[in-house]
C-alpha positions, 0 to 999 in steps of 0.5 A, a space after each residue: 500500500 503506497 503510504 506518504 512518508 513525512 509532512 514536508 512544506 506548506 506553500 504560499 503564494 504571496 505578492 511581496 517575497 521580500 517581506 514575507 520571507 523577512 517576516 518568516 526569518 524574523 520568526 525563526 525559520 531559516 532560507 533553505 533555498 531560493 529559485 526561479 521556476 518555469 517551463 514543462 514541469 512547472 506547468 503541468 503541474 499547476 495547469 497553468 500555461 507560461 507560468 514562472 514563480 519565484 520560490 523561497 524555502 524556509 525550514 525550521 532550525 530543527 529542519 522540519 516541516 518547510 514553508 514555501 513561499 512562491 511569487 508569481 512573475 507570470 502570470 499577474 497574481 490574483 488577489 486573496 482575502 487578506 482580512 479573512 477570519 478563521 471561519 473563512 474556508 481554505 487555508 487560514 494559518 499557519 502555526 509554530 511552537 515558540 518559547 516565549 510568545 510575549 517576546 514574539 508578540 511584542 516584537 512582531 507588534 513594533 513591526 506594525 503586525 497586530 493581534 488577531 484577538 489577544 493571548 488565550 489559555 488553554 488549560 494548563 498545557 498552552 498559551 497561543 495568539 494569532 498574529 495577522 502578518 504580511 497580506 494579512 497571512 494568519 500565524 498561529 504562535 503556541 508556547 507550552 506551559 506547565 
């Protein structure tokens, strides 16, 4: 039985790649690589014709799950919902373990991006925010307690 084998990335297609990966690399997260794709491959595989993206892989200093980050040079990028809540369908966040979320939160907040809502509890096991980063892209920061 054909089984998958590990989570490897998430993508995001955003329209500034610049401040989107200095946002990820400010939260930790660390440039594995940066590339320009095009021709058949890429093509087939997102079924749209003459395409060409730009491409920045970001890994945790742990090397696990990645976060691509894809710009489009062609064709022109299509507008999303930057101020989507989290009952909006599709993919609304993406969330990382940190070790001291007000240090976090206080630092992304001078950088001009806000809370969602405000810090939650969750028992005795969790204290997380929603931070709403660059196009309004939803970060899930948790910090373990107890």
């Amino acid at each position: 039985m054909a089984r998958i084998m590990r989570f490897d990335h998430v993508g995001v297609t955003v329209q500034d790649l610049e401040r989107m990966t200095a946002f990820f690399v400010g939260l930790g997260l660390e440039v594995e690589g940066r590339t320009f794709v095009e021709g058949d491959f890429i093509d087939t595989v997102i079924a749209i014709p003459d395409s060409r993206t730009e491409i920045v892989m970001l890994r945790t200093p742990d090397g696990g799950t990645g976060v691509e980050l894809s710009s489009f040079v062609r064709p022109d990028p299509v507008p999303g919902s930057p101020s989507a809540m989290a009952n909006e369908l599709g993919l609304r966040s993406l969330g990382f373990e940190v070790d001291d979320l007000e240090a976090h939160v206080d630092r992304l907040a001078a950088e001009g991006y806000g809370l969602v809502g405000g810090i939650g509890r969750y028992e005795d096991a969790w204290r997380m925010a929603y931070v709403r980063g660059p196009e309004g892209l939803i970060v899930a920061l948790a910090e373990r307690i107890g």
